[in-house]
N, C-alpha and C positions, 0 to 999 in steps of 0.2 A: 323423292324429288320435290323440293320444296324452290318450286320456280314460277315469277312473278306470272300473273293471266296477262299480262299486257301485250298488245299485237305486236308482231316479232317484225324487225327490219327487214326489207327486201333478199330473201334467200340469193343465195349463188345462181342456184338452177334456173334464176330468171333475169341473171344480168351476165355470167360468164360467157363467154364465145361459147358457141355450140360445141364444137370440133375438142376443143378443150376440155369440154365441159363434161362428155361421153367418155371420153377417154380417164379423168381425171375418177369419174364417178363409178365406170367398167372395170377399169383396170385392177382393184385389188379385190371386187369381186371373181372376175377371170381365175386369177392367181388361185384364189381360196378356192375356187371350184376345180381346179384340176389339182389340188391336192383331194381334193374330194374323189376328184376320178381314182388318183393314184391309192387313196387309199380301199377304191371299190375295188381296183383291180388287186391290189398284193395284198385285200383280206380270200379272194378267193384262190392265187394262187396258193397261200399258205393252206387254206384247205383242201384243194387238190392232192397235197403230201399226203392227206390222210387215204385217200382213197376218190378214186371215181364216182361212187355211191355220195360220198360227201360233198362232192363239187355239184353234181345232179341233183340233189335235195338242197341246196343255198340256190340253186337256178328255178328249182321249183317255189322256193321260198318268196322267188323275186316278187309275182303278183300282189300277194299280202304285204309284203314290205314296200312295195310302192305304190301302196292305195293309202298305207301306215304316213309315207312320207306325202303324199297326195292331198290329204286332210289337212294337214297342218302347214302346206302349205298355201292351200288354198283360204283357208281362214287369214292367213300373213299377207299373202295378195290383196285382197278384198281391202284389208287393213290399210295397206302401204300407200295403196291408192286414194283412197277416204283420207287418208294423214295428211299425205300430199295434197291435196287438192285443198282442203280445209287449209294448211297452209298458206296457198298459193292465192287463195281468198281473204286472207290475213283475219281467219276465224280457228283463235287460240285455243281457245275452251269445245269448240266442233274436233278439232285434232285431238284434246285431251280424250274427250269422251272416245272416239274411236281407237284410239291406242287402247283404253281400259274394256271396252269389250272387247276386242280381240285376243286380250289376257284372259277374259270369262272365258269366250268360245273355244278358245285353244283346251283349255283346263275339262269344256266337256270333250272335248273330242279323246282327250287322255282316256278320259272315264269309258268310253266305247271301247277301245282297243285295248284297255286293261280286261274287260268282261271279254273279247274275242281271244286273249290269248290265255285264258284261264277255261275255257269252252272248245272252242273248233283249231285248235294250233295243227293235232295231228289229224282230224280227219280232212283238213285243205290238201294233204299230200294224197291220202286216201282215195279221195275224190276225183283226183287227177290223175292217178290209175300207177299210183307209184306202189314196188313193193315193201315188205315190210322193214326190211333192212332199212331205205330209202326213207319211208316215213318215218323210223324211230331217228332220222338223224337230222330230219326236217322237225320234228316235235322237238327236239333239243335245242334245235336256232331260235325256232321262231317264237315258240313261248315266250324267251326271255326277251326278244328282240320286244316284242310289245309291251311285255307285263312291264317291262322297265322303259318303256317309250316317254314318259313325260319328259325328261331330258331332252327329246327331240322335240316336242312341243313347245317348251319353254326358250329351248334352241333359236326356234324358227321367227315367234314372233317377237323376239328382242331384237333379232338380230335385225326382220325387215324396220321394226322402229328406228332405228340408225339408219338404213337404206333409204324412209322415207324424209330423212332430213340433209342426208347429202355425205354421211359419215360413214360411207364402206369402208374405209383404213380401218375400224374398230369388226368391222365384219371378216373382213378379209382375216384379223389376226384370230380371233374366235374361230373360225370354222375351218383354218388352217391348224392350229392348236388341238382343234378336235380331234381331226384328221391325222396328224403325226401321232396324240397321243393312242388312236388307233392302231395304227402301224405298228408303233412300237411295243403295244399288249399284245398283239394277235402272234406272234413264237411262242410268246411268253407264258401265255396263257394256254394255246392249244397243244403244247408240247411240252409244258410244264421244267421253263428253262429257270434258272437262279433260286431253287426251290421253292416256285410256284406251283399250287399240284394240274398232276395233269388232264385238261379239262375234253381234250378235243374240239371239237363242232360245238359247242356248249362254249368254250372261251374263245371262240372266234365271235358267237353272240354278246359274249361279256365285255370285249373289248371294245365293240363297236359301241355299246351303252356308258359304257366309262368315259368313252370318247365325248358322246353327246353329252352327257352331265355335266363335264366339267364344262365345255365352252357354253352350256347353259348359263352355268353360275357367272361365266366371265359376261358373258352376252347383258345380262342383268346390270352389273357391275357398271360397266362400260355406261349404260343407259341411265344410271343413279347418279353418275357422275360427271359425265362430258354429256348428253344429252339433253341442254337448256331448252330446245326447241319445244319439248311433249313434258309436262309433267303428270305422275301419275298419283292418288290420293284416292284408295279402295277406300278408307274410313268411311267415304259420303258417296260410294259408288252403287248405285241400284243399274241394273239389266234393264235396257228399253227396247223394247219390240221393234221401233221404226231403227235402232242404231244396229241391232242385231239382222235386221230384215237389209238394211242398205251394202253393210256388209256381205251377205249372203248372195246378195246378189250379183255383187261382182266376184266373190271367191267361188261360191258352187259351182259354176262352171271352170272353173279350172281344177277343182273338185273331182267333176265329171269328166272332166279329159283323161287326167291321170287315173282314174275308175275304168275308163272305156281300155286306156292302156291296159291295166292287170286285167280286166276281160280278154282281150288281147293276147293277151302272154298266157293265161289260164287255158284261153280255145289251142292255141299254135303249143302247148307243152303238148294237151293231148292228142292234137294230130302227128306230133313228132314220135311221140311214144310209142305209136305201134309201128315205126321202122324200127328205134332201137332206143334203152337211155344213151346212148353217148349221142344222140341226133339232139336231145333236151341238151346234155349239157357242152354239146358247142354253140345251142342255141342263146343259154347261159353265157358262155365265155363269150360270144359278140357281143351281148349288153352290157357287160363288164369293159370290153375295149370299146365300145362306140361311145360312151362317156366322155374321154378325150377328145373325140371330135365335139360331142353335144354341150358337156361344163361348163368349158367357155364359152359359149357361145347362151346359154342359161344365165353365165357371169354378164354377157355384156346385155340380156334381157334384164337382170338386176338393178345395172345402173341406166336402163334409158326409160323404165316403165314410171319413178319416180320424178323424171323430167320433162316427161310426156303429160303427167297427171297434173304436176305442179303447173306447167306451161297453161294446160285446159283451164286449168282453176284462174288462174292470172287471164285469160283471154290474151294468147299469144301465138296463135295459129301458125305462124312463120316459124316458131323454134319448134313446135311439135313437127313440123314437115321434114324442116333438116335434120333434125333427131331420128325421124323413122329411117332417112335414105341413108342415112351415115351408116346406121344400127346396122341396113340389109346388107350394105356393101362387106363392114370388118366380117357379118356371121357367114358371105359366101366365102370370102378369101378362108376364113379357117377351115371351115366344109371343103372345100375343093384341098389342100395342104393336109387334111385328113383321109380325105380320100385317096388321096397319093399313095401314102405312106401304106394304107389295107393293102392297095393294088400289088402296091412292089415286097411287102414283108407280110407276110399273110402266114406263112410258117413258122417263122422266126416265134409270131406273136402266141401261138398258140402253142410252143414249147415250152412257152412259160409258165403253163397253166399244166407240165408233166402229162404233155397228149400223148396217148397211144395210137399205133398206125390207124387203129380204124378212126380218131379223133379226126389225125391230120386228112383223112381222103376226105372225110364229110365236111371239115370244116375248112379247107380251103377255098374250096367253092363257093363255101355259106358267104366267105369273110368278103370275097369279092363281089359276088353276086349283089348283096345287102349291100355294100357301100356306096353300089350306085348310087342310090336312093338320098347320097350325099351331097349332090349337084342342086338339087333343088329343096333340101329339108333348111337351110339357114334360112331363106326366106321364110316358110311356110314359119317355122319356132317364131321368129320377129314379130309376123303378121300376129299370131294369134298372141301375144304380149300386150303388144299395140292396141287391138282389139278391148282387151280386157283394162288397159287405162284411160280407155276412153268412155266407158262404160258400156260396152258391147260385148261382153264376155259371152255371152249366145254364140255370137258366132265362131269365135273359140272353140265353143264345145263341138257348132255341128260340123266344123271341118273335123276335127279329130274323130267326132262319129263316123264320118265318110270315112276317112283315111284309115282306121283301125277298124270295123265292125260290119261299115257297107261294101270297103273293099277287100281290102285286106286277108281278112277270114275268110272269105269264101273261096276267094282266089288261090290263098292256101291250101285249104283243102279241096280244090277243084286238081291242083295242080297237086294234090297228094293221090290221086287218084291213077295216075300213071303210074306209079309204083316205084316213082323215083326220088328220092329227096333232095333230092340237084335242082330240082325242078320249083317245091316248093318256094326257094328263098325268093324267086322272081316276083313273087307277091309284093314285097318292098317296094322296089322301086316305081313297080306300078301303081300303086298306091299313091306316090307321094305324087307323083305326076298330075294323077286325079285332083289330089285337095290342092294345091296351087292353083290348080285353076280356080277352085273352090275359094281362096283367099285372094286371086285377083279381082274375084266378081264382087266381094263384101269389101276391100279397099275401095270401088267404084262406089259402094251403099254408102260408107261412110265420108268419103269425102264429098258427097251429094246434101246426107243429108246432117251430117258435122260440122266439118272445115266447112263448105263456104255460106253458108249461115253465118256460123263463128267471124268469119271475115268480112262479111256483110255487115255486121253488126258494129265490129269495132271502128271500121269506116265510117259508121253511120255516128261514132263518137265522136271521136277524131275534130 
C-alpha cells in the first residue's frame, strides 16, 4: 500500500445524514453475517447426517471455537476503533500505526491457538465429560479448526480495516465468499462427493478453513488496493508497547466477553450432560439458529461502532447519540421478527438438524423458552458495542460477566436441580433482564461523564 501520509479529507462518517449513513454502512455487513449464520447452521446440519454423536461433539466444540473467534476479534475491535478515531482526528500516520499492529497481534494470537490445537484439542471434550466416541469426533474438528485458524485471523483484521474507513461493500463480499465457499465444501468434503475422499467430521473442519483462507487472501487484496485511507509498510514497522497497550485495552474486553461466553457454554454442556447428550446437542442446535436472530444484528454492530468512534474522534456528540438510538431501535425490530418466527416454527427448525423424538420433546421447549431472552438481548448486544467505542469496553465485559457467570450459571444449575431440563433454559431469559438493567445504569455513567463534557466543550468552541 504505497499511499501518500497526507491528512485525508473529511470521511463520509462525518458529513452523511445519520439514518443513511447506518444503513449504508450496516447493511452489507448484515447481509454477510447471515450468510455466516447460514453457513453455521447448514455446516451442522450436514453433520448431523453423520450421526448424533457428531452434531454433540461440533456443540461441544462450540466453547473453543468461540474463544478461537473471540480473540481475533477482539484484537480487530480494539483496532477498528483506534483507526477510526485516529481518522476522525485527521492523524494519518496514528491510523497507520494502529492498523499495523493489529496485523502483529492478530499473527500472535494465531501463534496461541496453533500450540492449543496441537496439545488440548481432545482432552477439551474430555473434560466436559464426553465419551470416547464423542471426543474422538471432537479431536477431529477441532484440531484442524485451529491448527489452520490463521485464515481466520488474517480474515478478521483486513476485514475490520475496511469497516474502519466506511468500506463494508468489500466486507460484505469477503465474508459472504467465505461463507458460500463453506457451504458448498461441507457435502463435498464430509461425504466425499465428485471424487473428493471421504473425510467426515474432519471435512466439515476443512471446509470451514478453506472458507476462512480464501476470503483472507480476498480481505488482504481488497485493502492493497481500494483502501487509500490506511497504508501499511512492515519494512520500518517495530512493536510499541503504548500502541499495543491502547489496543488491548479497548479489545480485551471484548476478548473477555466472548471468553466468559465459552465459560458459559463449557459450564451449561456439563450441566446438560448428565440429563442426557441429546440435551448438549439441542443445546448446540439453538446456537446454530439464534445466529439469525444475533448476525445481523452483530452486522449492524459492525457498521455503527466505526461511526460512533469516528464521530468521538471529530467531537460530534449529536451523530454519536443518533447513531446509538437508530442502532437500538433496527437491533429490537430484528430481535422481536426473530423471536416470532422460534415461537411459531420451533419444530420445523429442529428437523432440519435430522432430530429424533427425544431431540424434538427436549428441544421445543429449549427453542421457545430461550427466545424470550430476545425481547431484551438487541439492546443489551448495541449497548455493549457502544460501550467499547467510546472507550469503555469495562463495561462491556462486566455486563456480560453478570449476564453469563453471576447469572446465568447458577440459575442453570440451580434450576437443574429439579430434575427437570424444561426448567433449566429459563436461565436465559432471566439473565438478560438482569444485565439490561445493568446497561441502563452504565448508559447513565457514560452519558454523565462522556457526552456531556464532550458537549460542553465543543459549545465552549463554537
Amino acid at each position: 500500500m504505497n499511499k501518500e501520509q497526507s491528512a485525508p479529507a473529511e470521511n463520509k462518517m462525518g458529513t452523511m445524514p445519520v439514518n443513511r449513513l447506518l444503513i449504508t454502512m450496516a447493511l452489507p455487513m448484515m447481509i454477510s453475517m447471515l450468510v455466516q449464520a447460514l453457513y453455521n447452521v447448514v455446516d451442522s446440519i450436514f453433520v448431523s447426517r453423520i450421526c448424533e454423536d457428531a452434531l454433540t461433539a461440533v456443540s461441544m466444540a462450540f466453547p473453543m471455537q468461540n474463544l478461537l473467534i473471540g480473540v481475533g476479534s477482539g484484537i480487530a475491535v480494539g483496532m477498528n476503533a483506534l483507526v477510526s478515531r485516529n481518522l476522525g482526528q485527521k492523524d494519518q500516520e496514528g491510523a497507520n500505526q494502529m492498523a499495523m499492529h493489529g496485523v502483529f497481534l492478530s499473527a500472535c494470537g494465531y501463534v496461541i491457538f496453533l500450540v492449543l490445537g496441537l496439545t488440548i484439542a481432545r482432552w477439551f471434550f474430555v473434560v466436559q465429560g464426553a465419551s470416547d466416541v464423542i471426543a474422538d469426533y471432537g479431536y477431529q474438528y477441532l484440531s484442524i479448526v485451529l491448527c489452520f485458524s490463521f485464515g481466520l485471523f488474517v480474515e478478521m483484521i483486513f476485514e475490520r480495516m475496511l469497516q474502519s474507513t466506511g468500506k463494508t461493500i468489500f466486507t460484505m463480499i469477503t465474508q459472504g465468499l467465505g461463507a458460500i465457499i463453506n457451504i458448498v465444501l461441507d457435502p463435498i468434503l464430509i461425504f466425499g462427493l465428485f471424487g473428493a475422499p471421504e473425510m467426515g467430521i474432519a471435512g466439515a473442519a476443512a471446509a470451514t478453513v478453506s472458507g476462512q483462507i480464501i476470503a483472507a487472501i480476498l480481505a488482504v487484496i481488497f485493502n492493497t488496493r481500494f483502501n487509500e485511507d490506511i497504508s501499511l509498510k512492515f519494512q520500518s514497522f517495530r512493536p510499541r508497547l503504548s500502541a499495543i497497550g491502547n489496543i488491548l485495552y479497548i479489545g480485551v474486553p471484548s476478548v473477555l466477553m466472548v471468553a466468559i461466553g465459552s465459560v458459559m457454554t463449557f459450564c451449561v454442556n456439563k450441566i446438560l450432560v448428565v440429563f442426557s447428550s441429546t440435551a448438549v446437542a439441542v443445546f448446540g442446535v439453538y446456537y446454530k439458529l439464534q445466529s439469525f436472530a444475533f448476525m445481523p444484528v452483530f452486522g449492524m454492530n459492525n457498521g455503527m461502532v466505526p461511526i460512533i468512534a469516528y464521530n468521538y474522534g471529530a467531537r460530534k456528540p449529536d451523530r454519536m447519540v443518533k447513531t446509538l438510538k437508530l442502532s437500538m431501535v433496527y437491533a429490537t425490530a430484528i430481535m422481536l421478527l426473530a423471536l416470532a418466527l422460534v415461537q411459531i416454527f420451533p419444530e420445523e427448525m429442529l428437523l432440519l438438524f435430522s432430530a429424533s423424538d427425544e431431540m424434538l420433546a427436549i428441544g421445543v421447549t429449549a427453542l421457545r423458552t430461550i427466545s424470550l431472552s430476545f425481547i431484551f438481548a438487541g439492546i443489551g448486544v448495541i449497548s455493549s458495542s457502544y460501550f467499547q467505542a467510546v472507550g469503555n469496553g469495562v463495561y462491556s465485559m462486566i455486563v456480560s460477566f453478570l449476564r453469563q457467570l453471576v447469572v446465568l450459571v447458577p440459575l442453570a444449575y440451580v434450576f437443574s436441580l429439579t430434575g427437570e431440563v424444561s426448567m433449566v433454559w429459563y436461565a436465559w431469559p432471566l439473565a438478560e433482564i438482569v444485565s439490561l438493567g445493568c446497561s441502563i445504569f452504565f448508559h447513565f455513567r457514560i452519558n454523565k461523564n462522556v457526552l456531556q463534557p464532550l458537549k460542553r466543550s465543543v459549545a465552549e468552541n463554537q
